[in-house]
N, C-alpha and C positions, 0 to 999 in steps of 0.2 A: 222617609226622609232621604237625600238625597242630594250632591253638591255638582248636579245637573239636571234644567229642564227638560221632560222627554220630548219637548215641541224643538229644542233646540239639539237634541237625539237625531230627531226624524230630517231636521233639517240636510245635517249633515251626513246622515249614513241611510239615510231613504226606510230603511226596516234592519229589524232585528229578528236572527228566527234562532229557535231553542230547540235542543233536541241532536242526536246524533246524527251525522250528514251521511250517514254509508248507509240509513236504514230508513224506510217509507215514514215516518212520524216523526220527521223533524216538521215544526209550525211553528208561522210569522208571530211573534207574540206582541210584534209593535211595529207601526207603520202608520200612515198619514190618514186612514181609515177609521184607526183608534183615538187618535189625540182626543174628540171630544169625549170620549171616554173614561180616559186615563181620569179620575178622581182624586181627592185626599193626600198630594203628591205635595208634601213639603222640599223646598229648593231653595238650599243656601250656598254660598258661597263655598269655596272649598277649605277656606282657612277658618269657616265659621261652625264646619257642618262639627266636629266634635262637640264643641260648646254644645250646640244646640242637642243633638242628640242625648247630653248628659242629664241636660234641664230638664228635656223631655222624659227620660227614665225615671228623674229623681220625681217629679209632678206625678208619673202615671201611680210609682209607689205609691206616694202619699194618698192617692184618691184609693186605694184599695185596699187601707191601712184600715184593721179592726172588721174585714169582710171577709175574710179566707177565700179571698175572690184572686185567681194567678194571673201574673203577668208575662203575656208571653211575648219576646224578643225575637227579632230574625236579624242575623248580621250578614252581611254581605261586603266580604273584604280578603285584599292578600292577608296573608298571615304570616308572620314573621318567628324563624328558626329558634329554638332555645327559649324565647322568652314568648310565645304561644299567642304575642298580642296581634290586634287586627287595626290596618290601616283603614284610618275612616277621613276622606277627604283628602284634604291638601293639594297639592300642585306638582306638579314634576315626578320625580322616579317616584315608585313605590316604597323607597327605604327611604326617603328623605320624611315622606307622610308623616302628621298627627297619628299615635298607634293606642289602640282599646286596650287596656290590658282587665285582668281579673279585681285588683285592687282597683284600680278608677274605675269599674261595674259597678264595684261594690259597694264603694264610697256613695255613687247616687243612689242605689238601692235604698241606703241607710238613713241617708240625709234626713228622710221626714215620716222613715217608717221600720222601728227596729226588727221585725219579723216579718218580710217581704216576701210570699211565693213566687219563686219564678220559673217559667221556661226558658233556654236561650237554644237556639238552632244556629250552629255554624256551616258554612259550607267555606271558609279558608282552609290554608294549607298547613298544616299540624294543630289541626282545632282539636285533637285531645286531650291536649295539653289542659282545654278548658273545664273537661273531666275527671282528671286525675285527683283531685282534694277540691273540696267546697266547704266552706265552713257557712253557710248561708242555706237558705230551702231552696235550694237553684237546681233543678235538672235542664242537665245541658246535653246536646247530641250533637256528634259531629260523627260526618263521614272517613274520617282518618286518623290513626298512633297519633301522638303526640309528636316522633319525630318523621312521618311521612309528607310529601306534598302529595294535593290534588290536582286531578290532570281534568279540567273542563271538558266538556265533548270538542271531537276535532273542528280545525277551521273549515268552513263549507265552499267550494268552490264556488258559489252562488253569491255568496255575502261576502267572503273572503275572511271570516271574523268568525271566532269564536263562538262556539254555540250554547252558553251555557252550564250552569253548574251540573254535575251527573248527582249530585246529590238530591239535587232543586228537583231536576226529575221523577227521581224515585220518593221523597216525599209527595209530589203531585199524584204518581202511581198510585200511592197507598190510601191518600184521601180519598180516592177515586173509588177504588178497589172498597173502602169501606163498608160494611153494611150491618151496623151494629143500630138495631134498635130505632132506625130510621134518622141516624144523625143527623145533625146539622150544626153549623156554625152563624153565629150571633156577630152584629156587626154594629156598630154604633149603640152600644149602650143597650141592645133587644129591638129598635127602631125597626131593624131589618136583619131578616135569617134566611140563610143560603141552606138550601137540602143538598147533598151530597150529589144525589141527581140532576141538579141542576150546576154545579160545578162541571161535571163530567160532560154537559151539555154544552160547556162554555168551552171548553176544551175542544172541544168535536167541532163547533164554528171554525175555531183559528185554522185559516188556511195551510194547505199543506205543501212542503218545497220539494222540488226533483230531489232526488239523492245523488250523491256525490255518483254518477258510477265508475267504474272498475273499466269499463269496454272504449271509453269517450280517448283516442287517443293524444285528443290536447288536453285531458287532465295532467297537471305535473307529476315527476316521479314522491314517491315517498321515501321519507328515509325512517329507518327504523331507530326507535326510541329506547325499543326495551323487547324482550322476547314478546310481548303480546299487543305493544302499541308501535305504531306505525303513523307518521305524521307528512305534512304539507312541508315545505323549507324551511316557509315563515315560521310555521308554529315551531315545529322543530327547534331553529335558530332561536326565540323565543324563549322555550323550557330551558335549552343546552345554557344559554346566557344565565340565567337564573341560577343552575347549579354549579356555572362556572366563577359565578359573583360570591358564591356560599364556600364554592370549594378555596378559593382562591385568600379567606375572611379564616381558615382555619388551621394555621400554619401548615403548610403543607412543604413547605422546606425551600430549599431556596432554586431559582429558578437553570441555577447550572450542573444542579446533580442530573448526574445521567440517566436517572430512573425519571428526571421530572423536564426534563430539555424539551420533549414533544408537546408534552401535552400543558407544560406550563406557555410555550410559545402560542399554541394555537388557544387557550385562553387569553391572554393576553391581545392577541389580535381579534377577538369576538369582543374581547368587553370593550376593549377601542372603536368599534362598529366599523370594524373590515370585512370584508367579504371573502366567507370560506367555502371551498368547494363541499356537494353536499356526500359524498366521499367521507369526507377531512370533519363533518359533523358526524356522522354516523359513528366512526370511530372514537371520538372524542365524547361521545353519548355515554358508548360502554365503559371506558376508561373512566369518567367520572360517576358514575354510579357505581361503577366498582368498588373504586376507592372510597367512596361517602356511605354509601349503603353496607354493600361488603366488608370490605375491613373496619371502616371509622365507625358505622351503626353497632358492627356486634362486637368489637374491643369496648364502646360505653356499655354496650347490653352485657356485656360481662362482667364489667365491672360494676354497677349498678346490683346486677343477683348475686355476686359474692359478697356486696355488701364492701368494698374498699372506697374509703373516704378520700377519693380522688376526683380532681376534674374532669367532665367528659372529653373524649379522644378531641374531638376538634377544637376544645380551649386548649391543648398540649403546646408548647412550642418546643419542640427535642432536640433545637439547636442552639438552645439558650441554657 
């Protein structure tokens, strides 16, 4: 399910490739070669696709209600700070989205089946939050803390766009990698069952993309994100927005104290969509994962294991 056609995908963006861009095995996963392929691709509206999604969970319970037969889930959405939910659809920014939380899961879990198995696989950004308490038979996996974000593979100088979840990835790995007992997966009801082997076959078709290289000297420079990621502008520009939209959402004091003149100024001119030298993001990178990561993560991890029945660091406001 989905709140776009991928024929209107391919339109506009020619292909899609998955896979990290610095290394031999990124592949086309969508393109105008595929379309008659793509199957079973429900496509709703973006203000519809929650509804629909929900129907759909509560329907699949009920058919598998009195069978001890699991339902397994994949979400595919931003994830939203503190409160763990995932945007599903809508229109515009990411924060404005219809957002999945654990309670509306559960409510259609429930709806038509009061002892529901389930799987759910997240690949958002503080999806384990979705693991932390379940009161249901729900096993959930996510690649990240509850309070981390996930960093997709880098943009590719080829596509210019993001490469996919690194989660998405390394579960394909592992399906691959399997070799328990000649597995396989069931698909429409037992209709039709895919061997392991021939998943891995399907994988080996998808065409494979140059890699970004390192030698090409009209690739752009990188700015560096973090001691071990290193990014394109855009994406760069991208993440830094994102942390500076959270950091900015967390009283962080007011913007004429002299510890916060810089770097409240150069947030405020990115979330405005002005253009910063990539200098003036580099440094604004550290600076804000500092302070969110660094001090504001482990002042709540401290207070959380001593156990003090107080707000976490980023609901504080210490000028009030």
């Amino acid at each position: 399910m989905t709140c776009v056609n991928p024929e209107d995908l391919i339109k506009k963006y020619s292909e899609f490739a998955h896979g990290d861009a610095r290394t031999d095995d990124r592949r086309i996963v969508l393109d105008a070669s595929m379309k008659d392929g793509v199957k079973d691709i429900l496509a709703f509206t973006g203000n519809d696709l929650m509804e629909k999604f929900l129907s759909y969970v509560a329907e699949a319970s009920k058919e598998v209600k009195n069978t001890n037969r699991p339902i397994l889930t994949l979400v595919f959405g931003h994830g939203v700070k503190n409160t763990y939910a995932i945007t599903i659809g809508g229109t515009g920014a990411y924060h404005n989205c219809p957002t999945l939380t654990r309670p509306i899961f559960n409510e259609a879990l429930l709806r038509h089946n009061p002892n529901p198995i389930v799987a759910i696989l997240l690949t958002s950004c503080f999806g384990g939050g979705w693991v932390q308490t379940q009161y249901l038979n729900i096993t959930s996996m996510a690649d990240v803390k509850h309070k981390t974000q996930l960093l997709s593979w880098s943009e590719g100088s080829s596509t210019g766009r993001y490469c996919g979840s690194r989660h998405a990835t390394e579960v394909a790995k592992a399906l691959i990698k399997t070799e328990i007992g000649g597995l396989a997966f069931s698909c429409d009801e037992g209709d039709e069952v895919i061997a392991s082997s021939t998943i891995a076959a399907l994988v080996e078709s998808l065409r494979l993309v140059q890699k970004s290289g390192s030698t090409d000297s009209s690739q752009p420079a990188l700015i560096r994100f973090s001691d071990t990621i290193s990014l394109s502008t855009s994406e760069a520009e991208f993440r830094i927005k994102r942390l500076a939209y959270d950091y900015m959402r967390s009283n962080p004091g007011p913007d004429a104290a002299a510890r916060n003149h810089s770097v409240h100024g150069s947030c405020n001119r990115l979330l405005r969509g002005k253009n910063i030298p990539d200098i003036e993001l580099e440094l604004l990178a550290g600076e804000l994962r500092f302070r969110l990561e660094t001090i504001m993560s482990r002042a709540t991890e401290y207070k959380d294991r001593l156990g003090i029945p107080f707000p976490d660091c980023s609901e504080c406001d210490v000028e009030k």
